[in-house]
C-alpha positions as CSV (number, residue, x, y, z in Angstrom):
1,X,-59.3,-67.3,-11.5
2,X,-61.0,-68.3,-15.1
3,X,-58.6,-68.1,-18.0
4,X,-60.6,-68.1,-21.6
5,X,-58.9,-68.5,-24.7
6,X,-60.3,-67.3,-28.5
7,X,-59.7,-68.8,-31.7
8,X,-61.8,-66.5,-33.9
9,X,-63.9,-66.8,-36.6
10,X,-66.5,-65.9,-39.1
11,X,-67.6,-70.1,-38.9
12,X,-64.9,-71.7,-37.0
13,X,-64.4,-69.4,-33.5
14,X,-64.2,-70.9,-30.7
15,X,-63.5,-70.7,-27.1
16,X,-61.8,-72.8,-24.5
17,X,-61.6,-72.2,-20.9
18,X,-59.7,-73.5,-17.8
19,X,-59.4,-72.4,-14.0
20,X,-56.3,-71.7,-12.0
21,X,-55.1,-75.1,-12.2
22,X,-55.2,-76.0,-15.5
23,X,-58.2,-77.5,-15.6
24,X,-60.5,-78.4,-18.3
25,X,-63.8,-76.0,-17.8
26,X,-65.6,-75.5,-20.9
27,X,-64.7,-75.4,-24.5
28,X,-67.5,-74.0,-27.5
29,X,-67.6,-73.1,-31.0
30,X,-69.2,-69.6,-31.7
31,X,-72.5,-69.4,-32.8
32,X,-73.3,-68.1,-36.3
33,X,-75.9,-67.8,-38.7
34,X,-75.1,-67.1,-41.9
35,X,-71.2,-66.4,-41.3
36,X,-72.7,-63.2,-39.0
37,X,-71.8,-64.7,-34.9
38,X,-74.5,-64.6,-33.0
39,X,-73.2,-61.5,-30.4
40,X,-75.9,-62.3,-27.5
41,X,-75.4,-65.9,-27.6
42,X,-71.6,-65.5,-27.6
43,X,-72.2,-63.3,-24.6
44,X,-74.3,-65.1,-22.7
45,X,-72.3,-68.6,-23.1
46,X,-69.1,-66.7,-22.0
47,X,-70.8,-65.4,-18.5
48,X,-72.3,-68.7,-18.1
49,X,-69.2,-70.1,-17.6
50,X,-67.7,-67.9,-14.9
51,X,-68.7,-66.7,-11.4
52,X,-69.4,-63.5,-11.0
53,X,-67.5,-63.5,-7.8
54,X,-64.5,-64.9,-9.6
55,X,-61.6,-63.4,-11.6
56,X,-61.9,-63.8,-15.4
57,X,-58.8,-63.0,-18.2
58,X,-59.8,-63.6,-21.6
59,X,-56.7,-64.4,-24.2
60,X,-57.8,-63.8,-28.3
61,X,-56.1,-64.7,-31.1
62,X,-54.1,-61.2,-32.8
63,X,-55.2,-62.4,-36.4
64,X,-55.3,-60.8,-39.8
65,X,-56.1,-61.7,-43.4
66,X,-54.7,-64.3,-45.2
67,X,-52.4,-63.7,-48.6
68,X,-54.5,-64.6,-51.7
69,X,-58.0,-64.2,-49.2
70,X,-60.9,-62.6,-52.0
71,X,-62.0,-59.1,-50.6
72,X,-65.5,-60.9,-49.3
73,X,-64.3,-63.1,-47.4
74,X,-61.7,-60.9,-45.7
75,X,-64.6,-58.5,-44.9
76,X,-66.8,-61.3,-43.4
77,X,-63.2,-62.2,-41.5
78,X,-62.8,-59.4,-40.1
79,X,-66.7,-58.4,-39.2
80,X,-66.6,-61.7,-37.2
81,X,-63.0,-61.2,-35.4
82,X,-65.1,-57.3,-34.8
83,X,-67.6,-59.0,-33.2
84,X,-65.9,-61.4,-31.1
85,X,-63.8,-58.9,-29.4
86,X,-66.3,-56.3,-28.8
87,X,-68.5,-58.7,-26.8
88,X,-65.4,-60.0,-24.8
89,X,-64.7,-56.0,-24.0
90,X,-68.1,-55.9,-23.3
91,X,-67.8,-58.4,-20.4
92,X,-65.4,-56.0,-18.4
93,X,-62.8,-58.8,-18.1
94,X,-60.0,-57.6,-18.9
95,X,-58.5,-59.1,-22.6
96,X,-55.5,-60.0,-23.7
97,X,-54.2,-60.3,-27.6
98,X,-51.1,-63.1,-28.5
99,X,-50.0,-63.8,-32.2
100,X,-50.0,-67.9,-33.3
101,X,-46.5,-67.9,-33.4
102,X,-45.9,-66.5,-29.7
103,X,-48.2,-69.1,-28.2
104,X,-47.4,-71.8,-30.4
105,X,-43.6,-71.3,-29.5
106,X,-44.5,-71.3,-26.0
107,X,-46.0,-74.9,-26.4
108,X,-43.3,-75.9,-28.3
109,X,-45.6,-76.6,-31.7
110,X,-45.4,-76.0,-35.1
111,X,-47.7,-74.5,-37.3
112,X,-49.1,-78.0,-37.9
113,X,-53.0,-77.3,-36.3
114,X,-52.6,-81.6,-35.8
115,X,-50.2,-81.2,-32.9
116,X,-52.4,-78.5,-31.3
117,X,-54.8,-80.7,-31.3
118,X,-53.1,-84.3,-29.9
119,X,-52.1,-81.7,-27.3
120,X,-55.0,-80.2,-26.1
121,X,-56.1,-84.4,-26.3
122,X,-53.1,-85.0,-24.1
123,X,-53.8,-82.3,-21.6
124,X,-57.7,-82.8,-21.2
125,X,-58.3,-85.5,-22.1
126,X,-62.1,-85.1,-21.0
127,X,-62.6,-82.1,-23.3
128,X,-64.7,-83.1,-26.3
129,X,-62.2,-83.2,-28.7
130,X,-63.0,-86.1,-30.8
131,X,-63.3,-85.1,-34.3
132,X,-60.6,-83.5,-36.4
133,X,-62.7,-79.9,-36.4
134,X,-62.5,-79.5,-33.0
135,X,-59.3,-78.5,-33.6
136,X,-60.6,-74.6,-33.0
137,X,-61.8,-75.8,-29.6
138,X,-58.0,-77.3,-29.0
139,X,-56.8,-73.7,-29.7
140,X,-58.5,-71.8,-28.0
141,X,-58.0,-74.2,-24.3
142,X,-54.2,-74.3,-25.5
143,X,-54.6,-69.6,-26.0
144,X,-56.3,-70.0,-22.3
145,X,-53.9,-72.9,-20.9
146,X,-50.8,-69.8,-22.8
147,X,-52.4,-67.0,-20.9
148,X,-52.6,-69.0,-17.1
149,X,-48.6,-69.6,-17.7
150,X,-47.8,-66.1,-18.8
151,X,-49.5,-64.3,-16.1
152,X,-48.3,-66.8,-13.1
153,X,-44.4,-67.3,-15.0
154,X,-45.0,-71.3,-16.3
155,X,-42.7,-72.6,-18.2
156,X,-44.5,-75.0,-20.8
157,X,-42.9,-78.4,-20.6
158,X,-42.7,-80.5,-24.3
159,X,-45.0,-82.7,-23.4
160,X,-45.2,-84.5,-27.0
């Protein structure tokens, strides 16, 4: 089993993906061009990390808009977030929706995106999370890592 996590975004999506242990598979940011995501692309790079012959659950961020967000950028928000979760519907796997606050609770984090990402450091520490914007990437492998404990009952340890 294959358990991808989304952080969406109209620039700063991403995905992160692990298998049935745990492990570090994949993480991407979503492609865009001019804050429109590039649906095909996003599709393709999703199917190219999963066998066909293998279970997939996808996990997305439940988002909204943002107090004091101008009406243009809300749009362009919430055309990308559109976008996003079409094409994961449009995969057949089936896809899941958890709220910051449920998933960050269940890691034991605070709103503070900095210890999402030392933790997603901590726990794959191969994942290309060098820079201080890959901190998208972190969240969506910590959504994925969220969704593998709630469907097989894992308790998240603190672990920082």
């Amino acid at each position: 089993m294959i358990y991808i996590g989304i952080d969406p975004g109209a620039v700063s999506g991403a995905l992160g993906a692990v298998d049935h242990e745990g492990n570090y598979l994949e993480s991407f940011d979503i492609e865009h061009k001019d804050k429109h995501i590039l649906a095909l692309v996003f599709k393709s790079r999703i199917l190219s990390i999963v066998d066909p012959k293998e279970g997939v659950e996808i996990c997305m961020e439940q988002v909204h808009s943002m107090p004091n967000q101008g009406v243009s950028s809300t749009f362009t928000f919430g055309r990308a977030v559109g976008v996003i979760s079409a094409v994961c519907e449009l995969t057949r796997y089936p896809v899941h929706l958890v709220t910051p606050q449920k998933w960050k609770k269940h890691f034991h984090l605070t709103a503070d995106k900095g210890e999402s990402l030392d933790m997603a450091r901590y726990l794959w520490p191969e994942a290309k999370l060098k820079r201080k914007k890959d901190i998208n990437k972190a969240e969506a492998l910590l959504i994925a890592e969220y969704l593998r404990h709630t469907l097989h009952g894992i308790e998240a340890k603190k672990t920082l």
